[in-house]
N, C-alpha and C positions, 0 to 999 in steps of 0.2 A: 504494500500500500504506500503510496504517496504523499510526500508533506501536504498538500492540498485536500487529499482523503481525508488524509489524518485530522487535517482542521474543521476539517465538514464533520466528519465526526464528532470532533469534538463538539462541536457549536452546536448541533444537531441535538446532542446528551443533554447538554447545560437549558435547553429550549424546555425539554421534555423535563428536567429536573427543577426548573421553575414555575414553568407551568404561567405564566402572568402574560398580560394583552401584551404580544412583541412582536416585531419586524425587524428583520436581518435583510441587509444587503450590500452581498462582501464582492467586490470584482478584482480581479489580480491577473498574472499574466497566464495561469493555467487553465483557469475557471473560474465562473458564477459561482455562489451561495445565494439564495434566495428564499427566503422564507416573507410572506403577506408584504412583498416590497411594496406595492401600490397603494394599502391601505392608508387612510389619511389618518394623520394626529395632527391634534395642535401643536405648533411646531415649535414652542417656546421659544427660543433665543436662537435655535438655528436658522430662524428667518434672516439674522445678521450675514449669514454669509454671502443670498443674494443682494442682500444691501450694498457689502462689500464689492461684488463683484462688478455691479451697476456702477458704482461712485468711481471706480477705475476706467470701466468703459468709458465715464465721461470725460475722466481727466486724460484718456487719449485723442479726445472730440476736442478738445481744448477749452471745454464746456465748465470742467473744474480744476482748479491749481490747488495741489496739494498744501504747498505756501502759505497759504489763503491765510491770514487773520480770521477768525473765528470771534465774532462779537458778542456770542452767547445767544441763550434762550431760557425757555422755562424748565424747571427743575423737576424733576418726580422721582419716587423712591425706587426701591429693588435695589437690583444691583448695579455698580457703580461705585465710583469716586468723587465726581463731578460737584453733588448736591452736598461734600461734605467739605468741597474748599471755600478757598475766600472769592466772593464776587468780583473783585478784581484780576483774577486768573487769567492769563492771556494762553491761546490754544492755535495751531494750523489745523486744516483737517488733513492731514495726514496723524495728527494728536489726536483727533476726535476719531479717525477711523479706529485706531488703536485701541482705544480706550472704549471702545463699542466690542472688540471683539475679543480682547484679552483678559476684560474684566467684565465683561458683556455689560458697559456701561448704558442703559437703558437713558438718560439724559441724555449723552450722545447719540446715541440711535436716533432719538425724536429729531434733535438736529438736523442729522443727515438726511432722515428724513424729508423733513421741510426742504434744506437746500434741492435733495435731485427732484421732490416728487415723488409722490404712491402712483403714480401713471407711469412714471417713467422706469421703477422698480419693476412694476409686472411686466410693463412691453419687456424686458430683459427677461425675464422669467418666458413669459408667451413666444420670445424668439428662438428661446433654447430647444421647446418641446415640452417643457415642463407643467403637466395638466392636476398634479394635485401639490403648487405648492402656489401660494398665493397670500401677501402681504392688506390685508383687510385694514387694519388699524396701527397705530403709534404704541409704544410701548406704556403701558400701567395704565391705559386710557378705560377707564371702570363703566364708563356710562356705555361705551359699545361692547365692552364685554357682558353687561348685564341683561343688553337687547341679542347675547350668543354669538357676536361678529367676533373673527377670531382669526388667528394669523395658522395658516395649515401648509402641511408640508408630507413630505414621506419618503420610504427609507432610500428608495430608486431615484427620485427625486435629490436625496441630498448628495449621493454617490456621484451624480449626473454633473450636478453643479462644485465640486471637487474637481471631478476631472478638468473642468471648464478651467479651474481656477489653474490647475495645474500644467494645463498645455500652453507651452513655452513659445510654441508658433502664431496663438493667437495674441501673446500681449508681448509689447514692448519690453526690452530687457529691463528696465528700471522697473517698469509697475509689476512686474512677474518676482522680481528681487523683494522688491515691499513687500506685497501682499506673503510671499511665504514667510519672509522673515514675522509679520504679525501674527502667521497663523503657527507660528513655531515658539509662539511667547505666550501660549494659553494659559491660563491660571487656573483652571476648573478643570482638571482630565479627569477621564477615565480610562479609555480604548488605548492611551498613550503613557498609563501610571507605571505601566512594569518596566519599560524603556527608559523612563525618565529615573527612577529610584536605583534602576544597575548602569545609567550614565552609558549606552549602547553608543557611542560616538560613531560608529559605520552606516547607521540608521537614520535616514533624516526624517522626520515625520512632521505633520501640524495636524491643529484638529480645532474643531469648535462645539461644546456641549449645552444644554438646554435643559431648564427644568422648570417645572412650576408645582405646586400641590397633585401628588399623585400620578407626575409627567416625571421620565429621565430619561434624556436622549444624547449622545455622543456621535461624531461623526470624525473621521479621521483619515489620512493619509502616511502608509509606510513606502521606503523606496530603501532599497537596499543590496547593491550589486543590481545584478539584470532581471531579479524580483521585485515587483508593487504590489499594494492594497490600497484600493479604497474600500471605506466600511462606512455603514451607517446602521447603528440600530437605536429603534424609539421604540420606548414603555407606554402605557399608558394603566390609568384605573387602578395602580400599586396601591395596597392598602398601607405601606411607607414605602420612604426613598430608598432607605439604605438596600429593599429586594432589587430594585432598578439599577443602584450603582455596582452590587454585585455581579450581578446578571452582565453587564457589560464590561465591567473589570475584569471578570473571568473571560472573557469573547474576547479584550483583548490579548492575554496572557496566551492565549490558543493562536493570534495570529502574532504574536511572536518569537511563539514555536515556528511558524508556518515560513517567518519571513528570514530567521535567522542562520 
């Protein structure tokens, strides 16, 4: 049997040994894994990464300057930094991209929001191909969440938009350099904990995780020699987090069996 067997295997074990709402979708150079990849969740925080991906397509349209002065906005809770400094703070958005995705700063998200546009995020998302992920509303925005408007995504879907982020022929050498280095400074792992704790320095990886009450999702990229992975897998309905962050901590430890 094969490292890639062997991973399917594993991951396949760990599914049936949790038993909780999940989606897997692992693509690598040998093979698919796929377990309900189309199924939709709310997509908590991984919605940041089409944000991300859109705010670079513009800054190649010459549409945004990373440079930029950032003169601020309105402040809201979760996660973040932003609402805990001084309102005199001066930011580029190349700062606010960062701080959107490393610490999933939910005040810079709204930001960036505002500057590209919610029209101009989904045309990105509808150009891909992308049919279950969709940016609805602003970060911590309660009045549209309590009318059930919801920001949705899914596991094939985050895979899809990884790849994107990772192909070197479609971006610019600068904005291809950024954006990995951002996505390689994550604060919140999971898919990326085992790698990160044994300091794998042959292994370049990024990732961006999501969660909310009852939601834990991770999505991640390994490269290693003439081996990759992208992965995504989302929980939903977890009676706690900590089943959700196992369940994916384990999934990744299985692919870096797989990668190493």
């Amino acid at each position: 049997m094969n490292k890639f067997e062997l991973m399917k295997q594993a991951v396949e074990a760990l599914l049936q040994q949790h038993r909780i709402d999940a989606a897997v979708h692992i693509e690598t150079d040998e093979g698919i894994l796929s377990v309900n990849p189309h199924q939709v969740f709310s997509s908590a925080s991984l919605i940041k990464v089409p944000i991300l991906l859109t705010a670079f397509n513009e800054v190649e349209k010459g549409r945004l300057h990373l440079e930029e002065e950032v003169k601020g906005g309105i402040l809201v809770d979760g996660a973040g930094v932003l609402s805990a400094l001084s309102s005199n703070s001066s930011f580029t958005w190349q700062d606010i991209l960062t701080l959107m995705m490393i610490v999933s700063d939910n005040s810079a998200t709204n930001w960036i929001i505002e500057r590209l546009g919610m029209e101009t995020i989904n045309r990105l998302i509808e150009s891909l191909g992308l049919e279950q992920t969709c940016l609805n509303r602003k970060m911590m925005d309660f009045q549209a969440i309590e009318k059930g408007i919801n920001n949705v995504t899914s596991a094939y879907d985050m895979v899809q938009l990884l790849k994107v982020l990772k192909n070197k022929q479609r971006w610019a050498k600068e904005s291809f350099i950024i954006m990995d280095q951002i996505m390689t400074k994550q604060q919140f792992t999971l898919l990326t904990a085992e790698l990160e704790e044994e300091s794998y320095s042959k292994v370049s990886y990024g990732s961006k995780s999501g969660s909310l009450l009852g939601i834990q999702h991770d999505c991640a990229y390994f490269y290693h020699e003439n081996k990759y992975v992208h992965a995504a897998i989302l929980t939903a309905n977890l009676p706690n987090q900590l089943i959700g962050k196992q369940l994916i901590g384990e999934i990744g430890m299985a692919i870096k069996r797989y990668i190493i």
